[in-house]
C-alpha positions in Angstrom: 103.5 85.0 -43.0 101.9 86.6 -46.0 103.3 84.9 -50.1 104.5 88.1 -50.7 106.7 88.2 -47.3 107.7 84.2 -47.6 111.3 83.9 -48.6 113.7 81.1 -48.8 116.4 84.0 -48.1 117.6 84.0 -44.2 119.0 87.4 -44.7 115.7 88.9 -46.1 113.7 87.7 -43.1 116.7 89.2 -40.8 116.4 92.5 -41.9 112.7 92.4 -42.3 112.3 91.4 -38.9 115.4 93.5 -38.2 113.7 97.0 -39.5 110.2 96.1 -37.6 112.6 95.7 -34.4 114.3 99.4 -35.1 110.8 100.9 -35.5 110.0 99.9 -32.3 113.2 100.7 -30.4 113.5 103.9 -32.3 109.9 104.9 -31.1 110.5 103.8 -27.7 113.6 106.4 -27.6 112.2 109.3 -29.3 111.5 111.0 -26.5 115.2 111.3 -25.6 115.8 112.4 -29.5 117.9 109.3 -29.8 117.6 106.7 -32.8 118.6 102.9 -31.8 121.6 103.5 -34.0 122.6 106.8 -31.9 122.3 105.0 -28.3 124.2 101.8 -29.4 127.1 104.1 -31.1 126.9 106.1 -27.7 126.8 103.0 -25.0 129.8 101.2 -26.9 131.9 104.7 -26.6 131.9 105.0 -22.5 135.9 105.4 -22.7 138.2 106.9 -25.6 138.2 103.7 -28.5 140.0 104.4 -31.8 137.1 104.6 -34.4 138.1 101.0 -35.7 137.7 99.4 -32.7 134.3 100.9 -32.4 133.4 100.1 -35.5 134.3 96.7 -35.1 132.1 96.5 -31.9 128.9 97.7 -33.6 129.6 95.6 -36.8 130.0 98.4 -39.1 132.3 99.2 -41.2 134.6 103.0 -40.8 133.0 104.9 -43.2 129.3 104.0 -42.1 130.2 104.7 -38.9 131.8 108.0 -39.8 128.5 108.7 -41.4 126.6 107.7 -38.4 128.8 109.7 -36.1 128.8 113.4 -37.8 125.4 114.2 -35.7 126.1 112.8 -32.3 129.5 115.1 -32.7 127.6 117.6 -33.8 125.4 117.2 -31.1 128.4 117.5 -28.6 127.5 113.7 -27.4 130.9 112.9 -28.3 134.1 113.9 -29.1 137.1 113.0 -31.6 140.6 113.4 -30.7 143.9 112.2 -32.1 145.4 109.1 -30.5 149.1 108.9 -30.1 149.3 108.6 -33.8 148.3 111.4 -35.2 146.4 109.2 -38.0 144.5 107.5 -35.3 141.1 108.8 -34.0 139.5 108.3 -31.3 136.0 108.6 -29.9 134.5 109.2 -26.9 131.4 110.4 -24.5 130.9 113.9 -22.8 129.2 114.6 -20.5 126.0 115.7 -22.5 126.0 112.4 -24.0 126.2 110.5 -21.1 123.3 112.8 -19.8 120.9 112.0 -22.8 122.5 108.3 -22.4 121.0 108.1 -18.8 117.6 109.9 -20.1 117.4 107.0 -22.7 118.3 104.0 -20.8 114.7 103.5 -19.0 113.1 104.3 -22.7 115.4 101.9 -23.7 114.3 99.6 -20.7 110.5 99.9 -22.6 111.7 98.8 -25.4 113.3 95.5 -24.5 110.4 95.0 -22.0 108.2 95.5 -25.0 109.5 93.1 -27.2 109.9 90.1 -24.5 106.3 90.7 -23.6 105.4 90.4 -27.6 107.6 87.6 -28.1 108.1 86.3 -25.0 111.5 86.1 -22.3 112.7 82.4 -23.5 111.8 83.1 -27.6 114.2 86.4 -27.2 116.3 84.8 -24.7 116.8 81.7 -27.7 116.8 84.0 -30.7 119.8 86.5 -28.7 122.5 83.2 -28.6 121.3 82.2 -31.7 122.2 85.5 -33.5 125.2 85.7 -30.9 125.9 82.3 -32.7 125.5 83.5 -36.3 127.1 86.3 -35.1 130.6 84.6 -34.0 130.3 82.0 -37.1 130.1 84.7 -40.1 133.6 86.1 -40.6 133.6 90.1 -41.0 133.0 91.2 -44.4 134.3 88.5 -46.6 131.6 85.6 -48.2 131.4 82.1 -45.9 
């Protein structure tokens, strides 16, 4: 690792590493004009989920989500309806984004393939329950 990379910081090195990861995903699903963000908003929506819920399952919070959502509705890859409750929302695939969903799984496919052949299958296999780890140990949104 080059000085200028180096970092004490475990977050800086997470997001470095992170970003180099999304390049490679979101190249490897160009060709279905989906960004890595787009296709795991649109796998995590297979059934209507209020847009907390999905939030939560992504690890966003509602109003980047919201953000992140305006062009897949546009899009028509998914749609927003009112629950029960008229202040609840919820969000869902059509058909035309399950259709760009099943053109983007096998890029997808690439794309994981690509990385455990770069890194290896037991290096990803180790660093995927170590952030599932981190993951389940950080508590949402509030300092440890």
């Amino acid at each position: 690792m080059d000085p200028l990379s180096a970092s004490p910081c475990t977050c800086f090195r997470l997001r470095r590493a992170s970003r180099q990861l999304s390049q490679l995903y979101d190249a490897h699903l160009a060709p279905a004009g989906l960004s890595l963000n787009a296709y795991s908003i649109l796998r995590r929506a297979p059934q209507p989920r209020q847009l907390g819920e999905l939030a939560d399952a992504l690890g966003m919070d509602r109003t980047t989500l919201t953000r992140n959502l305006k062009p897949l509705l546009a899009a028509g890859w998914l749609e927003a309806t009112r629950g029960d409750d008229a202040r609840q929302r919820l969000i869902a695939i059509t058909p035309a984004g399950k259709a760009v969903l099943r053109r983007a799984r096998p890029l997808w496919r690439r794309a994981q393939d690509a990385v455990e052949a770069t890194f290896g299958p037991a290096p990803t296999a180790r660093l995927n329950a170590l952030l599932d780890q981190l993951d389940h140990a950080l508590p949402a949104g509030e300092p440890a």
